[in-house]
C-alpha positions as CSV (number, residue, x, y, z in Angstrom):
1,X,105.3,74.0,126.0
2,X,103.7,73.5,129.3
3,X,101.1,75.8,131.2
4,X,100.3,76.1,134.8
5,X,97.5,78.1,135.6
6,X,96.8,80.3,139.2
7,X,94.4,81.4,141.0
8,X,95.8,84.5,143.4
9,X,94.5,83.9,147.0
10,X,97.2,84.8,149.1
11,X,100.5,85.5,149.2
12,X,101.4,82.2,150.8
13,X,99.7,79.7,148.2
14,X,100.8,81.6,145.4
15,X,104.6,81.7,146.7
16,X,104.1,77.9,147.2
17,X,103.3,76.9,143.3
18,X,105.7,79.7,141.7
19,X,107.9,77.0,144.2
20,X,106.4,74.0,142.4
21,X,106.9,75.7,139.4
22,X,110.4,76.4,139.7
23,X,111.4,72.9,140.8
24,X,109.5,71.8,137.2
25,X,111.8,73.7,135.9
26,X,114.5,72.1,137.2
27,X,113.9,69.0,136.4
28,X,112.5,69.4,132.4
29,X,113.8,71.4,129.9
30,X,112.7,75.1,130.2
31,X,113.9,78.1,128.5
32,X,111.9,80.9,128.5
33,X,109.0,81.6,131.3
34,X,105.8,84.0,130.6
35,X,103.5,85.1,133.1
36,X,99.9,86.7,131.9
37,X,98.2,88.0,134.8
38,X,94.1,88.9,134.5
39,X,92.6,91.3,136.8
40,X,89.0,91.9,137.7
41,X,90.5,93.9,140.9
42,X,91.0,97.6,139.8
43,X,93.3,98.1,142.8
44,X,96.6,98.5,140.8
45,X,98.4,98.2,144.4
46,X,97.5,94.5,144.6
47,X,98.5,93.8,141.1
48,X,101.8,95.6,141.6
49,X,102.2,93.4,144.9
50,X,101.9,90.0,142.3
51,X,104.5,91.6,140.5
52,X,106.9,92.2,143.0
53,X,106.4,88.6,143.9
54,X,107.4,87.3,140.6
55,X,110.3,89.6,140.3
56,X,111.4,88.3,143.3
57,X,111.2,84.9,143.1
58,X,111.3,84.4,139.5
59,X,113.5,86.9,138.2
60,X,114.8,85.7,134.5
61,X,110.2,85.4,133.6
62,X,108.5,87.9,131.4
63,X,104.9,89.3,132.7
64,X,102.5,91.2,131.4
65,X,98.9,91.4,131.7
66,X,95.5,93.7,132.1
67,X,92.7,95.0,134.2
68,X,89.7,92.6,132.9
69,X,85.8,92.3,132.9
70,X,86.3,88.8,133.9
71,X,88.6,85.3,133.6
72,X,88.7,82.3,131.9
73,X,90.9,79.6,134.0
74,X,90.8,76.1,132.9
75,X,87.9,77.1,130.0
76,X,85.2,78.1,132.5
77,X,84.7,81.7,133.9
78,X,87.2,82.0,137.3
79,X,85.7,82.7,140.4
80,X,88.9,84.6,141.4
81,X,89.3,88.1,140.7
82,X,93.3,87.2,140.3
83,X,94.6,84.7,137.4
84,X,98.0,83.8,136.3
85,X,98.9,81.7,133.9
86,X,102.6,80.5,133.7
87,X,103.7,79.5,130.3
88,X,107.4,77.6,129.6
89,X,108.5,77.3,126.4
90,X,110.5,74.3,126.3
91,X,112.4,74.5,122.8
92,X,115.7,76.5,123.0
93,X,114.5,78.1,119.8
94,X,111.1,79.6,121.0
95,X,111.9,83.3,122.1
96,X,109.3,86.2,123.4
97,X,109.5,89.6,124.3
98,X,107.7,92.8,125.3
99,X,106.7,95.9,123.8
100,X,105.1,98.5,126.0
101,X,103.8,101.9,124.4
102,X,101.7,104.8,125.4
103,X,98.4,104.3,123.6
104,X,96.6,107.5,122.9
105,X,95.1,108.1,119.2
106,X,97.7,110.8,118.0
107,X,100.8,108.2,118.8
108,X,99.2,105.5,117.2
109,X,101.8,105.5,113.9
110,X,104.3,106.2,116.1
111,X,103.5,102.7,118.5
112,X,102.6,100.6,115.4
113,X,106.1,101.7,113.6
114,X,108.1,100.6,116.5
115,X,106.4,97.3,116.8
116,X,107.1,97.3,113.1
117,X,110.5,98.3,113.1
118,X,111.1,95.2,115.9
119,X,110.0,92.8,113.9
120,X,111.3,93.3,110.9
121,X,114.8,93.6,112.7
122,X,113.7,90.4,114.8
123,X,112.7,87.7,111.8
124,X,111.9,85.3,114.4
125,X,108.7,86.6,115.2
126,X,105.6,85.3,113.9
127,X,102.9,85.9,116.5
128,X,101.7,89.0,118.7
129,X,99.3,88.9,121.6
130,X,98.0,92.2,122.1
131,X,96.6,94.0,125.5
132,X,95.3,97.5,124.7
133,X,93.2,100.1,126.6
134,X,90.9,100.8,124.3
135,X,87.7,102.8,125.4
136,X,87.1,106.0,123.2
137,X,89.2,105.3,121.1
138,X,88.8,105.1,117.4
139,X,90.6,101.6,116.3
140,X,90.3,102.3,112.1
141,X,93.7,103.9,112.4
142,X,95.6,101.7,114.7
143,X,94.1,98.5,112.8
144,X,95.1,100.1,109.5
145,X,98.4,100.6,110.4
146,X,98.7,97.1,111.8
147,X,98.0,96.0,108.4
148,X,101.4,97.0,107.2
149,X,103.3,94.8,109.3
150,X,104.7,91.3,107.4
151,X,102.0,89.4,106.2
152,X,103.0,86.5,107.6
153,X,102.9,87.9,111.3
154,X,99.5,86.7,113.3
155,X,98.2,89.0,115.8
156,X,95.5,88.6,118.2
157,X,94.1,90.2,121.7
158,X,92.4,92.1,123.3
159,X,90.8,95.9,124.7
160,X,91.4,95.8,128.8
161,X,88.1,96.4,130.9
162,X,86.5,97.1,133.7
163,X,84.5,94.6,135.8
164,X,81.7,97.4,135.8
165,X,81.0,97.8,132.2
166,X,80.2,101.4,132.7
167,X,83.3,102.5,134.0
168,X,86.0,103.4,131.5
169,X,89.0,103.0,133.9
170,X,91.6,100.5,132.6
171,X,94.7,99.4,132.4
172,X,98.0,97.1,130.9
173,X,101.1,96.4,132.6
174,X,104.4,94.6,132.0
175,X,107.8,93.6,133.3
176,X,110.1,96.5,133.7
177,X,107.5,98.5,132.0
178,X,105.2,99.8,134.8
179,X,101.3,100.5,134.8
180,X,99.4,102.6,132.0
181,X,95.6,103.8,132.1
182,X,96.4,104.3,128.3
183,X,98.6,102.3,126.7
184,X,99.0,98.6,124.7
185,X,101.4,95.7,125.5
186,X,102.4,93.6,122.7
187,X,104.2,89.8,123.5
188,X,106.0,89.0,120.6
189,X,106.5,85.2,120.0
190,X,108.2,83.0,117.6
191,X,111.1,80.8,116.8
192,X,111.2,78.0,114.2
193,X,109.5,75.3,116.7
194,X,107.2,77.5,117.7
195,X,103.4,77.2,115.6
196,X,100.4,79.3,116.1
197,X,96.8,78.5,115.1
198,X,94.2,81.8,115.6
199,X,90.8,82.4,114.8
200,X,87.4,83.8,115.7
201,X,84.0,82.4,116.2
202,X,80.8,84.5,116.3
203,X,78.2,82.0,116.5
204,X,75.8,84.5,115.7
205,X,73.9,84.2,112.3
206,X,73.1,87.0,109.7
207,X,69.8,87.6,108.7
208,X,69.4,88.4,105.0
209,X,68.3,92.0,104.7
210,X,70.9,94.3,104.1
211,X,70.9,97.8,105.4
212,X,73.3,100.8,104.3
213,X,74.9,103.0,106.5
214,X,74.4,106.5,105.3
215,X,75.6,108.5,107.9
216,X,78.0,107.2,110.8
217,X,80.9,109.4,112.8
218,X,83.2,106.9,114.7
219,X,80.8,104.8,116.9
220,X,78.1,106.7,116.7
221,X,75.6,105.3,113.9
222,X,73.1,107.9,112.9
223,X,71.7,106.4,109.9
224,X,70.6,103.4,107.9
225,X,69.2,103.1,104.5
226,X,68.4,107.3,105.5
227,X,66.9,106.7,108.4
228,X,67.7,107.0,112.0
229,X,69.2,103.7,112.7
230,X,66.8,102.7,115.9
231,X,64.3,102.6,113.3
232,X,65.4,99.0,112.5
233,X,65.6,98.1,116.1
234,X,61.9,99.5,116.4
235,X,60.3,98.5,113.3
236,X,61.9,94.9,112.8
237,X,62.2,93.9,116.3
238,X,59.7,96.0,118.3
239,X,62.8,96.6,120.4
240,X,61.8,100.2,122.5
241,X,64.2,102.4,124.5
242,X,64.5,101.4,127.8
243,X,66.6,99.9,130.4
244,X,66.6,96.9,128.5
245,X,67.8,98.2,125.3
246,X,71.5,96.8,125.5
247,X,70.0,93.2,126.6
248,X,67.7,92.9,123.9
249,X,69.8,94.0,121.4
250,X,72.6,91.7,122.3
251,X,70.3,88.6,120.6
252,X,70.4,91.2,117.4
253,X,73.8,92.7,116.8
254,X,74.8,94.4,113.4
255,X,76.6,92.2,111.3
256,X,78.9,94.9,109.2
257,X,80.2,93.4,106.5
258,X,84.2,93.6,106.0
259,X,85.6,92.1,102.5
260,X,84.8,88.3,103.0
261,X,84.6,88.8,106.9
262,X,81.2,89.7,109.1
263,X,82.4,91.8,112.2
264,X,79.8,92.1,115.0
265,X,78.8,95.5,116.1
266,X,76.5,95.8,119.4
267,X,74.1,98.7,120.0
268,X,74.9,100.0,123.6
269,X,72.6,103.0,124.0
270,X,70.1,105.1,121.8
271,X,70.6,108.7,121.7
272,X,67.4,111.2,121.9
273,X,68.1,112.0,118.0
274,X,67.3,108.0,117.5
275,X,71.3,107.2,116.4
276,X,72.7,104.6,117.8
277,X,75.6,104.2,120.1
278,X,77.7,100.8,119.3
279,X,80.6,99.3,121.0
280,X,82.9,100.3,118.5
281,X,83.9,102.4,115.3
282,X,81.5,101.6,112.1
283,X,82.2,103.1,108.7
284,X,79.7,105.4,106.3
285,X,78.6,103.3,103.1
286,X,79.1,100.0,104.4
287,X,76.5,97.6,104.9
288,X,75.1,95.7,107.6
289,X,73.0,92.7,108.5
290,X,70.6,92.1,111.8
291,X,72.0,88.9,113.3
292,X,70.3,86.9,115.9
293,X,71.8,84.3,118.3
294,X,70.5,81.7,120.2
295,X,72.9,79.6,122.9
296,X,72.6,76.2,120.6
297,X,73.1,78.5,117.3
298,X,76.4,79.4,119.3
299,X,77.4,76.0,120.8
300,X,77.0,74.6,116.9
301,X,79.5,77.4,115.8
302,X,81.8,76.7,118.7
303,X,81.4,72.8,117.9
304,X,82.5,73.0,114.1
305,X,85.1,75.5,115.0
306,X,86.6,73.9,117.9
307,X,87.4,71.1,115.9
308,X,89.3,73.0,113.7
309,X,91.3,74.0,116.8
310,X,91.4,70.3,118.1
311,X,92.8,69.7,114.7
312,X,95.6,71.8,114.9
313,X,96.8,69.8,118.2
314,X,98.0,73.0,120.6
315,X,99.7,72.6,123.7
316,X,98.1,76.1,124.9
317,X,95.0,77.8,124.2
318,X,94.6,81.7,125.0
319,X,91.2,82.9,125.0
320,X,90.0,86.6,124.3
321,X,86.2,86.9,124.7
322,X,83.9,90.0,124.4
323,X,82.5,90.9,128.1
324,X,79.1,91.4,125.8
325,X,79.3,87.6,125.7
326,X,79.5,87.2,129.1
327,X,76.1,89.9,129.3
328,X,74.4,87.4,126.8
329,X,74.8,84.1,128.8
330,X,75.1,84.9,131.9
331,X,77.3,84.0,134.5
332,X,75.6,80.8,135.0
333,X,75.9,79.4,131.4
334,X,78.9,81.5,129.9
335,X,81.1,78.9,130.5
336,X,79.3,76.4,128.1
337,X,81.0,78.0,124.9
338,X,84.7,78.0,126.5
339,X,85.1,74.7,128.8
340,X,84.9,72.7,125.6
341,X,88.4,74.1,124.4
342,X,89.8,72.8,128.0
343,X,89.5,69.1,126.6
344,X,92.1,70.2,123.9
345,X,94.4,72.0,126.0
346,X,94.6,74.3,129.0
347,X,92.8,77.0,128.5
348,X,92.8,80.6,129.8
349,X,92.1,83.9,129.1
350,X,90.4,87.3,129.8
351,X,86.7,89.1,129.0
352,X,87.3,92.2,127.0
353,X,86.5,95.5,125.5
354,X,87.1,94.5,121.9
355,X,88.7,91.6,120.1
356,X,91.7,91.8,118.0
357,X,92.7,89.4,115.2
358,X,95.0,89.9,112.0
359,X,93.4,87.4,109.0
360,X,94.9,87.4,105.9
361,X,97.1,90.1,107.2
362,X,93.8,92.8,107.2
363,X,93.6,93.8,111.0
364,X,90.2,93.4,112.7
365,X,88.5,95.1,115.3
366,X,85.2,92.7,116.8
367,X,82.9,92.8,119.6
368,X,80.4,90.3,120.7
369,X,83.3,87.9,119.4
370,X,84.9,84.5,120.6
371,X,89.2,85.3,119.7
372,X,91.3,82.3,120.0
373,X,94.8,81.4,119.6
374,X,96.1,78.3,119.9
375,X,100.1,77.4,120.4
376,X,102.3,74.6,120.7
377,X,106.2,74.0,120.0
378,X,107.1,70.9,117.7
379,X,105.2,69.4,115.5
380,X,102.1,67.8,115.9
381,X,102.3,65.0,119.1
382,X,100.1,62.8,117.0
383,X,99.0,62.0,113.3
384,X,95.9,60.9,114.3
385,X,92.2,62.6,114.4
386,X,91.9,64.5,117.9
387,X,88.0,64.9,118.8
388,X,87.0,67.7,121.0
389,X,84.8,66.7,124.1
390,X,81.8,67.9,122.7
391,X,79.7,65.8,126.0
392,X,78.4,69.2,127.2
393,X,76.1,70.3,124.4
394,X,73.0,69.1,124.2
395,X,72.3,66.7,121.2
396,X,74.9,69.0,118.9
397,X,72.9,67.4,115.9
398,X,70.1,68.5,116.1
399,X,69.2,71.9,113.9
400,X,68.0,74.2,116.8
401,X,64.3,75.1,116.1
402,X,65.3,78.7,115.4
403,X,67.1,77.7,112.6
404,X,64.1,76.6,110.7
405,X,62.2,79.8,111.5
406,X,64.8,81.6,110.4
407,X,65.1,79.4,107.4
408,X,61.3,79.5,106.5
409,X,61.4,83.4,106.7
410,X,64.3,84.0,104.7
411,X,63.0,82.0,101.8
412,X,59.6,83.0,101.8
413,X,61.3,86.3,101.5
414,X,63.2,86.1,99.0
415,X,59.9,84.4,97.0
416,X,58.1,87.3,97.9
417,X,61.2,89.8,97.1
418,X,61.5,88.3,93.1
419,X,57.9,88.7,92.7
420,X,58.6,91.9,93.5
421,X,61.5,92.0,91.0
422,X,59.2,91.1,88.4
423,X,56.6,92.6,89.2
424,X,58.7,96.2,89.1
425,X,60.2,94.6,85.5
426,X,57.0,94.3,84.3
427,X,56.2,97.8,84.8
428,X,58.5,99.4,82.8
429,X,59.0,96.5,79.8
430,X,57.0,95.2,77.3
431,X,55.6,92.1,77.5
432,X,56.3,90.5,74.2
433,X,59.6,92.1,73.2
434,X,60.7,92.2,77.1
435,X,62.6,95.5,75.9
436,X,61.6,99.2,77.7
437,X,58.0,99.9,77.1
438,X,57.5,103.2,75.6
439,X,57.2,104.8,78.8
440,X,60.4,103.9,80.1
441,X,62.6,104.2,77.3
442,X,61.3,107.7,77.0
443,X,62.4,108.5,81.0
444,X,65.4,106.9,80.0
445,X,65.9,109.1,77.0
446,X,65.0,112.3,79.2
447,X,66.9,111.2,81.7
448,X,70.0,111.1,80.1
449,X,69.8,114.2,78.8
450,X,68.7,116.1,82.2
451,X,72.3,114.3,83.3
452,X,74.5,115.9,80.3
453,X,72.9,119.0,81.4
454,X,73.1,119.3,84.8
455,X,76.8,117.7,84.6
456,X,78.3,120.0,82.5
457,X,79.5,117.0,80.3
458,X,80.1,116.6,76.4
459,X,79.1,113.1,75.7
460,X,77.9,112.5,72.6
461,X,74.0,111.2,73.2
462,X,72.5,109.8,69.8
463,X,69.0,108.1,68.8
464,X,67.9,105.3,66.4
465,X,64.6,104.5,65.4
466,X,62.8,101.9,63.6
467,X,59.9,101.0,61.7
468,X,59.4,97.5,60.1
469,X,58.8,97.7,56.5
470,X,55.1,96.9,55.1
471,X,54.0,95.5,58.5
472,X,50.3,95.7,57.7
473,X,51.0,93.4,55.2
474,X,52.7,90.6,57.2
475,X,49.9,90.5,59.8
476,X,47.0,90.9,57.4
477,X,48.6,88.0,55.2
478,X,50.4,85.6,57.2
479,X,48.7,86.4,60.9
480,X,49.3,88.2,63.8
481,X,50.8,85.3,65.3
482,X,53.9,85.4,62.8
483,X,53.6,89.0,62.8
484,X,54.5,88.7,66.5
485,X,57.0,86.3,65.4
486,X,58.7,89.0,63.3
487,X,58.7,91.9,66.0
488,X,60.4,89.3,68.4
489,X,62.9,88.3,65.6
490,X,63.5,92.5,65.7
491,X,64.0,92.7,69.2
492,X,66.5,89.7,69.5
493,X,68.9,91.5,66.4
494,X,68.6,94.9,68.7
495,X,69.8,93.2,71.9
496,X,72.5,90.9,70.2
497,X,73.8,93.5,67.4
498,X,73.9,96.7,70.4
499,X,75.7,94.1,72.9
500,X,79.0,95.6,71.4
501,X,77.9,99.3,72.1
502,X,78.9,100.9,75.8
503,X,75.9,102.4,77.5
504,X,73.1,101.5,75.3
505,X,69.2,101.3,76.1
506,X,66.5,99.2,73.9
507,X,62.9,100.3,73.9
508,X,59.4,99.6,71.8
509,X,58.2,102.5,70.9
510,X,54.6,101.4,69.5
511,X,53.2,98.8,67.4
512,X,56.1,97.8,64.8
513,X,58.3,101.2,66.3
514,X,61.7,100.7,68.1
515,X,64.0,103.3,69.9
516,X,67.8,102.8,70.6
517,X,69.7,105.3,73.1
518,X,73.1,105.5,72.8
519,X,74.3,107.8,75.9
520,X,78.0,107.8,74.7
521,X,78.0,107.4,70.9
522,X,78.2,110.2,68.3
523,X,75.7,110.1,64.9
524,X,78.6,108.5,62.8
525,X,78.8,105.6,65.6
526,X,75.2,105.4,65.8
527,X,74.5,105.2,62.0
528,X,77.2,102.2,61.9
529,X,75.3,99.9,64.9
530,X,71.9,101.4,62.7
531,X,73.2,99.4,59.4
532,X,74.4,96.3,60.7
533,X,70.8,96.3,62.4
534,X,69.2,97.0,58.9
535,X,71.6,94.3,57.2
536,X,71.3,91.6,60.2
537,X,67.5,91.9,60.2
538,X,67.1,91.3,56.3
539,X,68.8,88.5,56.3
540,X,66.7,86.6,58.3
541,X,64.0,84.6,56.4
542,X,60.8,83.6,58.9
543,X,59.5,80.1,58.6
544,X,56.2,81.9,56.4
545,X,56.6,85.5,56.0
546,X,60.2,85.3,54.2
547,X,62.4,88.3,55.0
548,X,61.4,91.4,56.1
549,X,63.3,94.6,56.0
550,X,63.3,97.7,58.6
551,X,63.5,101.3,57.8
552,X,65.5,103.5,60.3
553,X,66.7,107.1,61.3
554,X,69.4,108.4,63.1
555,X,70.4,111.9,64.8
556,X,72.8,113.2,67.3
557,X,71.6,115.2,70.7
558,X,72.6,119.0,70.4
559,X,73.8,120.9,72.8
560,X,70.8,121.9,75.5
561,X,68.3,120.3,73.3
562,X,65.5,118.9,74.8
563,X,63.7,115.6,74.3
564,X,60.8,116.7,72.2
565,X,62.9,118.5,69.6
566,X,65.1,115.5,69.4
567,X,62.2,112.8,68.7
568,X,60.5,115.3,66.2
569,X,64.2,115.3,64.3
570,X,64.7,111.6,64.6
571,X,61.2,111.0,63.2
572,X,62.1,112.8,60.5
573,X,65.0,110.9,59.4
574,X,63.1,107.6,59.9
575,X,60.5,109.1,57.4
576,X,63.4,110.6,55.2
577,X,64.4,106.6,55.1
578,X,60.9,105.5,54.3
579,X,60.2,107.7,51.6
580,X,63.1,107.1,49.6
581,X,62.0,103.4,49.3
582,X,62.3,101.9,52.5
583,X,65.1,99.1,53.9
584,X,67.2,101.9,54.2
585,X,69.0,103.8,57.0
586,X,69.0,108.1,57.5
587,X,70.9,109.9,59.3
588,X,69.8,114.0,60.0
């Protein structure tokens, strides 16, 4: 595989190396030729000019291309609004093609079937690159869809732009295909010498505090954790609405969480209702992070992941990076996180509206994300390491300082969010039994019946209580101390003998008192946990007060009854118990 890359000046110098490239040609083997052509001039006329060019003197290549924020040539942003990169396969065996469709929201089955349909009658193909016009569009479908294609397909790309970020005007274009303001080109690549390697880096870093989207239409965010969503910005970061907004937020995207995979969702604007606009679809009920990112937080992710790609030993490396990016760095410094790949191989590529990659076959749609995909026919040209040229960062070993701020405020954090853990378990247990405290296991209790109630439902709610047998005696002969020794020795039978029963709560009631809840067991189930309890319990023999022995009672919940009624019954079996001669178990 070998890559030239162009710079469009003129007619004249780029007539001159399609010449230089044809006489390659000649002379090595070449089979099939690919032009991708990256435009940051909106003037369709001059990129249909290009066109006509290559048709003309290279009539047998495939072309396709996009409209684009800006271009990578050579792993550093191009100063020309014009780039070309020539690809030639040079294994008989490596074969592309082109797919061209409309690409509006109510044809997206019909697009994705096609390129479906293609591939499964073309087994050959194991790689798509993807151009797409994406702006307004919602991409759940489209990347659901995608989903279903074979799983051992890669796909990765790119949403065509706009050099001015506000305007929505776009396009993608291909041989024998023509121009479309909405529509998606797919190159479909494979063969059994051809190998592709893709990926993404963020470089970005999620912060620990998770926030829930309650209520999100498309890309509009309205609400997180039930609140209007700038509220994070504001609160957290003192971020205000102003001109700035976009700029600041860029340091703190979202991080949504997708299965194992955090996608990157931007902020663009804040609406006068305090939602949030972001630069693509997010999803109700998922949850979110606050990332930050700092250039050497980046350059250590682009680092460690471009060794990964050095590792993989491509012949050609296409680039797909989110014109956010470009906002974040700069002009002056954007290059920084690409030029490094250029030591690997020649690198190239466009700055988009939206990333695309397929991993694990699951379609993704990022932003404020790094795409790559590297190529190469054969195998591997050597068995040894390949290093990346990692020259151009700046002491890569070195933890950047933000790290350690980061680092100290996460874990004091978390410190301070298990005190809070148990200081909210301590409010509602009790402190020598750690079972519910009396008040809790009464909310419980009402609780669950309020639920039956207002649900409609016909579970079966039941209640056990217990009284230790002659407890005045234990303390008053052997000490409060094994007295408290006992009421543990309780508790631990309750927690291991209920461990078998679904939905079951443990409480203290008072003093040598207990209360089990059973939310989905009738009286007969309850009276059978009730007498392994009593039987479990007397069998124990404490180092000095010997065994001891528990009374209990048991009832069922009726129908609409409410709490009150139902301790006064259950009572009343526990009393039943003791007055029969204790060590016993009642059910009313």
């Amino acid at each position: 595989m070998k890559q030239f890359q162009i710079t469009y000046n003129n007619d004249e110098t780029f007539i001159k190396k399609l010449e230089e490239i044809n006489e390659w040609c000649s002379n090595n083997p070449s089979y099939t030729t690919v032009f991708r052509i990256y435009s940051q001039d909106m003037n369709l006329d001059h990129i249909r000019h290009i066109c006509d060019i290559l048709d003309d003197r290279m009539p047998d290549a495939l072309y396709l291309g996009c409209t684009a924020n800006a271009n990578i040539l050579d792993g550093a942003l191009a100063d020309a609004e014009i780039i070309l990169t020539c690809t030639v396969f040079e294994y008989e065996s490596t074969k592309a093609e082109i797919l061209q469709f409309p690409f509006l929201e109510e044809n997206v089955k019909e697009d994705v079937s096609q390129l479906k349909e293609f591939c499964i009658a073309n087994p050959w193909v194991n790689s798509v690159e993807m151009h797409a016009t994406i702006m307004d569009m919602s991409m759940k479908e489209f990347c659901d869809e995608m989903t279903t294609l074979p799983k051992d397909i890669q796909v990765f790309g790119g949403g065509a732009f706009n050099p001015n970020m506000d305007d929505e005007t776009a396009a993608v274009f291909s041989k024998g295909n023509g121009f479309l303001e909405h529509g998606i080109v797919f190159l479909l690549l494979g063969g059994s010498d051809f190998h592709a390697y893709s990926t993404f880096i963020a470089g970005w870093k999620p912060l620990k505090r998770r926030f829930k989207i309650t209520k999100a239409d498309r890309e509009i965010l309205y609400e997180l954790d039930g609140k209007p969503a700038f509220d994070v910005y504001q609160r957290f970061l003192n971020i205000e609405k102003n001109d700035k907004f976009f700029s600041n937020t860029l340091e703190f995207p979202l991080f949504l969480e997708h299965g194992d995979v955090d996608i990157l969702r931007c902020p663009l604007a804040v609406n006068d209702d305090d939602s949030l606009v972001m630069s693509s679809d997010v999803q109700e009920d998922a949850i979110v992070r606050l990332a930050y990112g700092d250039p050497a937080t980046i350059l250590s992710s682009i680092r460690r992941d471009g060794q990964n790609i050095a590792n993989f030993q491509p012949e050609v490396i296409q680039t797909f990076s989110c014109a956010a990016r470009r906002a974040f760095w700069g002009d002056e410094n954007i290059s920084d996180e690409t030029v490094v790949f250029s030591s690997i191989a020649p690198t190239a590529g466009f700055y988009t509206h939206g990333e695309f990659l397929r991993k694990d076959g699951d379609m993704l749609n990022f932003n404020v994300t790094l795409v790559i995909a590297a190529m190469r026919e054969g195998d591997p040209k050597s068995n040894e390491r390949v290093n990346i040229d990692d020259t151009q960062f700046d002491n890569p070993d070195k933890i950047p300082i933000i790290w350690r701020f980061v680092s100290f405020i996460e874990a004091s954090t978390a410190e301070l969010e298990e005190m809070n853990k148990r200081l909210a378990l301590t409010s509602i247990t009790d402190g020598l039994t750690r079972l519910y405290n009396r008040a809790e296991i009464e909310r419980k209790i009402r609780s669950t019946l309020n639920k039956r109630t207002q649900n409609g439902t016909d579970n079966d709610i039941s209640l056990i209580m217990l009284d230790l047998d002659n407890f005045k005696k234990v303390n008053d002969i052997y000490g409060h101390k094994e007295g408290d020794n006992v009421i543990k020795g309780l508790s631990d039978v309750l927690r291991k003998t209920a461990n078998d029963v679904d939905s079951h709560f443990l409480g203290r009631w008072g003093g040598e008192e207990f209360m089990v809840l059973l939310s989905n067991s009738n009286a007969e189930e309850a009276a059978i946990l009730a007498e392994k309890i009593r039987s479990t319990f007397a069998s124990i023999s404490y180092e000095t007060a010997g065994c001891q022995t528990v009374s209990i009672g048991v009832t069922q919940a009726r129908d609409d009854e409410d709490a009150d009624t139902l301790y006064n019954r259950v009572d009343k079996a526990l009393y039943t118990a003791k007055a029969n001669g204790k060590n016993q178990v009642v059910k009313i």
